[in-house]
VEXFIZA-343187 format. One record per residue (C-alpha): residue number from 1; residue in one letter; chain; x, y, z. Coordinates in steps of 0.2 Angstrom, whole numbers, plus 5000, padded with zeros to 4 digits. Layout:
VEXFIZA-343187
@baza = NUM&rolum = a&donu = A&xx = X&yy = Y&zz = Z
...
END
This chain:
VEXFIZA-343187
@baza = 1&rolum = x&donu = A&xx = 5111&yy = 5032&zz = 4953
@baza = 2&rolum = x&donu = A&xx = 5106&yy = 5022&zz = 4940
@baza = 3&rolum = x&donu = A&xx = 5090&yy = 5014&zz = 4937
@baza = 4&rolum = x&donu = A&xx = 5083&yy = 4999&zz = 4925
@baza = 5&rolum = x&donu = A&xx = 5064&yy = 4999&zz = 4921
@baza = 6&rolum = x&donu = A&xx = 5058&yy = 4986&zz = 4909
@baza = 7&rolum = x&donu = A&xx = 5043&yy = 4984&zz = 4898
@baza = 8&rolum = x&donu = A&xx = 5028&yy = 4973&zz = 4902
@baza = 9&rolum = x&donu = A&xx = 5021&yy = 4975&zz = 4886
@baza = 10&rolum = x&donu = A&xx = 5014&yy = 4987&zz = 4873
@baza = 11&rolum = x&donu = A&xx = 4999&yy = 4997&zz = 4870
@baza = 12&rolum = x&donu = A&xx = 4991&yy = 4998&zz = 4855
@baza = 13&rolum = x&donu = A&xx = 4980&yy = 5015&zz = 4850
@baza = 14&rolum = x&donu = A&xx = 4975&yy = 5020&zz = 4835
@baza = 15&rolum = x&donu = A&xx = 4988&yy = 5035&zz = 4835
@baza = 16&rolum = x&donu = A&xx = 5003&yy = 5034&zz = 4823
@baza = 17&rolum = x&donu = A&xx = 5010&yy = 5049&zz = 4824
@baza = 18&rolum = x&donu = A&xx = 5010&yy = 5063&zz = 4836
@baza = 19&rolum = x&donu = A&xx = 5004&yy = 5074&zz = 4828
@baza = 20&rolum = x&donu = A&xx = 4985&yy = 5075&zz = 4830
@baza = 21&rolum = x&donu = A&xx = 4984&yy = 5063&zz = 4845
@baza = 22&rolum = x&donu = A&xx = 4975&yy = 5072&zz = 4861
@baza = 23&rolum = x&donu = A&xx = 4984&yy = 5079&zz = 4873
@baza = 24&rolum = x&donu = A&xx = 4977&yy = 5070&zz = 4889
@baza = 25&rolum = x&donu = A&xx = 4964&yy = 5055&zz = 4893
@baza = 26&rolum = x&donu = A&xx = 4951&yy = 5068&zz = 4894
@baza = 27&rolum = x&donu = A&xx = 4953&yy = 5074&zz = 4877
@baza = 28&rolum = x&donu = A&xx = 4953&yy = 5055&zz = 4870
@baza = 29&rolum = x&donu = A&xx = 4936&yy = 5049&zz = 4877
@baza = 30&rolum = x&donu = A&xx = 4930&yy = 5032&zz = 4872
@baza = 31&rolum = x&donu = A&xx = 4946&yy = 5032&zz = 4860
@baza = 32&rolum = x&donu = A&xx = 4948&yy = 5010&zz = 4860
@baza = 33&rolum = x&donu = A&xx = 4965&yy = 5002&zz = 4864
@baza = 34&rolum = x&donu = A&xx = 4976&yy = 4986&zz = 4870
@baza = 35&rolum = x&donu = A&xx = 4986&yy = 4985&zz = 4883
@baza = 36&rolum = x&donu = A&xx = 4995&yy = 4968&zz = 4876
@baza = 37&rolum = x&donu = A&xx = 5007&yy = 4962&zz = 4890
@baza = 38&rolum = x&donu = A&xx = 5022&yy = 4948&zz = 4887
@baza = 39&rolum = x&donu = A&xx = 5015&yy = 4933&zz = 4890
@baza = 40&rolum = x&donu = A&xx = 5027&yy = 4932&zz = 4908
@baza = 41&rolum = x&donu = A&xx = 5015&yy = 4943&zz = 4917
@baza = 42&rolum = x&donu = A&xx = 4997&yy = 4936&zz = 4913
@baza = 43&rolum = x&donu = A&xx = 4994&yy = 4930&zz = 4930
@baza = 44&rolum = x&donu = A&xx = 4998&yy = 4945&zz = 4938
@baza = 45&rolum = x&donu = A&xx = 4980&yy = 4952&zz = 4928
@baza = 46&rolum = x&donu = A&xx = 4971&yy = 4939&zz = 4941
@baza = 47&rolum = x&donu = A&xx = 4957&yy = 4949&zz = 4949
@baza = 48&rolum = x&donu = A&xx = 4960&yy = 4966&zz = 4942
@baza = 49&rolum = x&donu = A&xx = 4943&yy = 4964&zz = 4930
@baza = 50&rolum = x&donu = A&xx = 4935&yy = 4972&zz = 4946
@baza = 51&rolum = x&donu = A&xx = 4942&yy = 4988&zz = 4941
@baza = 52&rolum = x&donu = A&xx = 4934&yy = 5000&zz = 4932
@baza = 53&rolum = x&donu = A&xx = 4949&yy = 5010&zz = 4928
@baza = 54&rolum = x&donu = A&xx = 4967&yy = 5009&zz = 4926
@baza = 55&rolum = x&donu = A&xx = 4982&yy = 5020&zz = 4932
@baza = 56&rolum = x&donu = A&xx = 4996&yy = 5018&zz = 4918
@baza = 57&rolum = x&donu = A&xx = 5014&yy = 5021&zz = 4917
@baza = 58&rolum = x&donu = A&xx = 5024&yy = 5018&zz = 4902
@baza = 59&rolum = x&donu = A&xx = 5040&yy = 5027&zz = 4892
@baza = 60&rolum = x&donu = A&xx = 5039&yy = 5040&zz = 4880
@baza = 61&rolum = x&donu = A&xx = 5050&yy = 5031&zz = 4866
@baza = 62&rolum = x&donu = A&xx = 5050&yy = 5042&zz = 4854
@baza = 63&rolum = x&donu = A&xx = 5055&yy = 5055&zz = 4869
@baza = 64&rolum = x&donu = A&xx = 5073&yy = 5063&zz = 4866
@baza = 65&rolum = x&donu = A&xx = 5080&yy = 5077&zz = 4876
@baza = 66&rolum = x&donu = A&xx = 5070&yy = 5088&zz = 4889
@baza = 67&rolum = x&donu = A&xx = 5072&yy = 5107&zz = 4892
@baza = 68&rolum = x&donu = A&xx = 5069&yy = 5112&zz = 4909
@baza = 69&rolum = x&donu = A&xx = 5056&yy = 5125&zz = 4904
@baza = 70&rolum = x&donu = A&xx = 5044&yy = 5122&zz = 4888
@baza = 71&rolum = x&donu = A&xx = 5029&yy = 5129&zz = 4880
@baza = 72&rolum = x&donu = A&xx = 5014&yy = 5118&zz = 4885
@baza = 73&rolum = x&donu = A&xx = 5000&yy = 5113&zz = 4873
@baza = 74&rolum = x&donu = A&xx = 4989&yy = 5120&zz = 4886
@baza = 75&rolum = x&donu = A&xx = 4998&yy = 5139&zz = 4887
@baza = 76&rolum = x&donu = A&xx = 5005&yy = 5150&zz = 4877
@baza = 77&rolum = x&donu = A&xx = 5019&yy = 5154&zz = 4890
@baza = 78&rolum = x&donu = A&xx = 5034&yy = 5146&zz = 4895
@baza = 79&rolum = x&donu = A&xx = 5032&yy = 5136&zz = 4910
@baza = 80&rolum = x&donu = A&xx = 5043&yy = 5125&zz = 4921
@baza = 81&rolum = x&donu = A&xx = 5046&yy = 5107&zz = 4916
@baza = 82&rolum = x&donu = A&xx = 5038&yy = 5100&zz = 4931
@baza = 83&rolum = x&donu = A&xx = 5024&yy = 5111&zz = 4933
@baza = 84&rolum = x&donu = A&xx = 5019&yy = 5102&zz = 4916
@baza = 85&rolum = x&donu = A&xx = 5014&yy = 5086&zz = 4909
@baza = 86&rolum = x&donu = A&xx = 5023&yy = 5089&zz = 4893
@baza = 87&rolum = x&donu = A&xx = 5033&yy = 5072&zz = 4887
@baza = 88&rolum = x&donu = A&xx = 5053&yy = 5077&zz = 4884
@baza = 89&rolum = x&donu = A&xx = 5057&yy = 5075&zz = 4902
@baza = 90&rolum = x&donu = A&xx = 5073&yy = 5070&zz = 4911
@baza = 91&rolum = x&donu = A&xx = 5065&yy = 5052&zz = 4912
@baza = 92&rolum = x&donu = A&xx = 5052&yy = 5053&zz = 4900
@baza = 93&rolum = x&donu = A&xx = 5040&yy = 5041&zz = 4909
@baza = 94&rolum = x&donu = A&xx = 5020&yy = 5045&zz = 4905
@baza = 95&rolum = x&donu = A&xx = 5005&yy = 5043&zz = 4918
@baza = 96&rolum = x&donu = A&xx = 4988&yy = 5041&zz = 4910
@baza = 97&rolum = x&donu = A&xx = 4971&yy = 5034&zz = 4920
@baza = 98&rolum = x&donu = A&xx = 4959&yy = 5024&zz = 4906
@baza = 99&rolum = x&donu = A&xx = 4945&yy = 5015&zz = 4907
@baza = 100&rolum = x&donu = A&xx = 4948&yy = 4995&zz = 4907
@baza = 101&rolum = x&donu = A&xx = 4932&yy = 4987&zz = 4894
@baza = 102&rolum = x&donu = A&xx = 4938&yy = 4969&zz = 4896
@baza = 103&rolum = x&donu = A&xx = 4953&yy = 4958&zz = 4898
@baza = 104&rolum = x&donu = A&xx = 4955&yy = 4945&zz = 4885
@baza = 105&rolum = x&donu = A&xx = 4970&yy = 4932&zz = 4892
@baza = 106&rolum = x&donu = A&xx = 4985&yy = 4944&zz = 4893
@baza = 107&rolum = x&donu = A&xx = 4976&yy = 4957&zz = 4882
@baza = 108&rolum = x&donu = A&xx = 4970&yy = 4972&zz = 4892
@baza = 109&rolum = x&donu = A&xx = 4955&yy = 4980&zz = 4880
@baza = 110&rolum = x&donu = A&xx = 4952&yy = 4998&zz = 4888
@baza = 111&rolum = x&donu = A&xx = 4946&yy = 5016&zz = 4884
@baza = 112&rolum = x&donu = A&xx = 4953&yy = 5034&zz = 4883
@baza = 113&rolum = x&donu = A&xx = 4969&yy = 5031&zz = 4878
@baza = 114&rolum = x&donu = A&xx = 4979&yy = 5046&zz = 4874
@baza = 115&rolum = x&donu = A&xx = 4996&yy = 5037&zz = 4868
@baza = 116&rolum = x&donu = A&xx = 5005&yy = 5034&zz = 4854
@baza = 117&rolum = x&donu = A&xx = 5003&yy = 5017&zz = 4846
@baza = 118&rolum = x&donu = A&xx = 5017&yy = 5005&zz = 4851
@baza = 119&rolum = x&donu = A&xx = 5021&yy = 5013&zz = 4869
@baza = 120&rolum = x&donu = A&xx = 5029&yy = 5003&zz = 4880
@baza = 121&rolum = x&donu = A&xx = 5020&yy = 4998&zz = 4896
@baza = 122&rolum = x&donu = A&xx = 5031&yy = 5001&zz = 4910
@baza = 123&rolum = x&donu = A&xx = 5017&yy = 4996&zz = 4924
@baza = 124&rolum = x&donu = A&xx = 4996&yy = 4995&zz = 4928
@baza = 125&rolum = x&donu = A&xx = 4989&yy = 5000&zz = 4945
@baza = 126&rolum = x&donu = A&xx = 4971&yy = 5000&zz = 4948
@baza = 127&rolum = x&donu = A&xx = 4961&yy = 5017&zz = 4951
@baza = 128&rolum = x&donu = A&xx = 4955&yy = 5016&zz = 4968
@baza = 129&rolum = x&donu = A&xx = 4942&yy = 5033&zz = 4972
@baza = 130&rolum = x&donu = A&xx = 4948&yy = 5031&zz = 4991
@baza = 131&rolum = x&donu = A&xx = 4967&yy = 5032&zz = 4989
@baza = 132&rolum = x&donu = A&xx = 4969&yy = 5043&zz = 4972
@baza = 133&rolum = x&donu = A&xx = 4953&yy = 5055&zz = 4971
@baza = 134&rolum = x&donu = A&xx = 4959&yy = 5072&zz = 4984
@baza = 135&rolum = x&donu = A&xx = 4947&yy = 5085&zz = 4986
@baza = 136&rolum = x&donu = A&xx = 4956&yy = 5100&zz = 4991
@baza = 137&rolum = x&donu = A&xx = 4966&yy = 5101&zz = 4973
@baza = 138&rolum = x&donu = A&xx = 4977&yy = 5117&zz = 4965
@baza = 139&rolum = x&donu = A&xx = 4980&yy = 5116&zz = 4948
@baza = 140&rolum = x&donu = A&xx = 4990&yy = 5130&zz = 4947
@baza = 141&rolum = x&donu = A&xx = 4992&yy = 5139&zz = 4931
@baza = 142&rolum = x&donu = A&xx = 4979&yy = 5127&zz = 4923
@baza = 143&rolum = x&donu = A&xx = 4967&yy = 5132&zz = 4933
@baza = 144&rolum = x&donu = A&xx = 4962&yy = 5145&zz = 4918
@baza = 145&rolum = x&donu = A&xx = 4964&yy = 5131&zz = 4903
@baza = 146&rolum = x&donu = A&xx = 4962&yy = 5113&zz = 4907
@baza = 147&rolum = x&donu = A&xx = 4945&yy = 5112&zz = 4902
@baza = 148&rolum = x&donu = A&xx = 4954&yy = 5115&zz = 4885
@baza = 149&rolum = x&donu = A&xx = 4960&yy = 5097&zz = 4886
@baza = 150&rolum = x&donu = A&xx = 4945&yy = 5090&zz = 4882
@baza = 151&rolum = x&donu = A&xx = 4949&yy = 5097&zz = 4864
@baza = 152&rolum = x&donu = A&xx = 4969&yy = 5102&zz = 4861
@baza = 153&rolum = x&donu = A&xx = 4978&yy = 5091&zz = 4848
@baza = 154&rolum = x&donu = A&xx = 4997&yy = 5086&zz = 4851
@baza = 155&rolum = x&donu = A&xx = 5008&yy = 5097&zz = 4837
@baza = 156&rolum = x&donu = A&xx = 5027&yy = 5096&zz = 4834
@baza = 157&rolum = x&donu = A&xx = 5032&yy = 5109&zz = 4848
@baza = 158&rolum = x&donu = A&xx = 5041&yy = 5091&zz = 4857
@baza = 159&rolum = x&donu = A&xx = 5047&yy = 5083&zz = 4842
@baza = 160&rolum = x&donu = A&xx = 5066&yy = 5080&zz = 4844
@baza = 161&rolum = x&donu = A&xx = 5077&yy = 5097&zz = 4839
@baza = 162&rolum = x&donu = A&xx = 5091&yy = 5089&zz = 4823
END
């Protein structure tokens, strides 16, 4: 079946190249960025300045190819595709939560952005504690290393094979 997403818009980090860029939101505290949506979907940002944070999906562009088992920044074993976050997938679509600082007409000013520079924004939800916060969690084998994430810089290990 097949399926046709488009962007809203693009988000603007101060990353411009992959390498060096963190790994996941919590490695990319108080890291500034824009969400800068097409002008066609300003009023849907009507009453989300409540929110404190974001829930953000957007497309891995520079994403090409995906093996079904990688090596994940966080590991130094091979681990299934889905049982990571890495961003050669099938349907490379990313999923990061950040902070929202402000809105500005139909730019979205936010924090802890972990994402290259000129991503394009596929969707915004608003973080809601009560629906996305679970508190008997599993983190499987990152149960020994996520704390790692905090530090851990992207590298070239999911750079397109010529």
């Amino acid at each position: 079946m097949a399926i046709s997403v488009t962007s809203i818009g693009i988000i603007q980090t101060p990353f411009k190249d992959i390498d060096g860029m963190p790994v996941q939101p919590s490695g990319a505290r108080d890291v500034p960025g824009q969400l800068v949506l097409d002008p066609q979907y300003e009023e849907g940002l009507c009453d989300l300045d409540g929110f404190s944070h974001l829930i953000l999906l957007y497309h891995f562009h520079l994403s090409k190819g995906y093996s079904l088992t990688v090596k994940p920044f966080l590991d130094t074993m091979r681990r299934g595709l889905f049982a990571t976050r890495a961003p050669r997938r099938p349907n490379s679509i990313g999923l990061s939560i950040v902070r929202l600082n402000r809105i500005d007409g139909r730019i979205l000013h936010t924090l802890d952005v972990d994402m290259l520079d000129g991503t394009p924004l596929l969707d915004i939800k608003p973080y809601v504690p009560t629906f996305d916060i679970r508190s008997d969690v599993r983190a499987g084998w990152l149960e020994q290393s996520q704390e790692r994430s905090t530090s851990l810089k992207s590298d070239q290990r999911f750079r397109e094979k010529k």
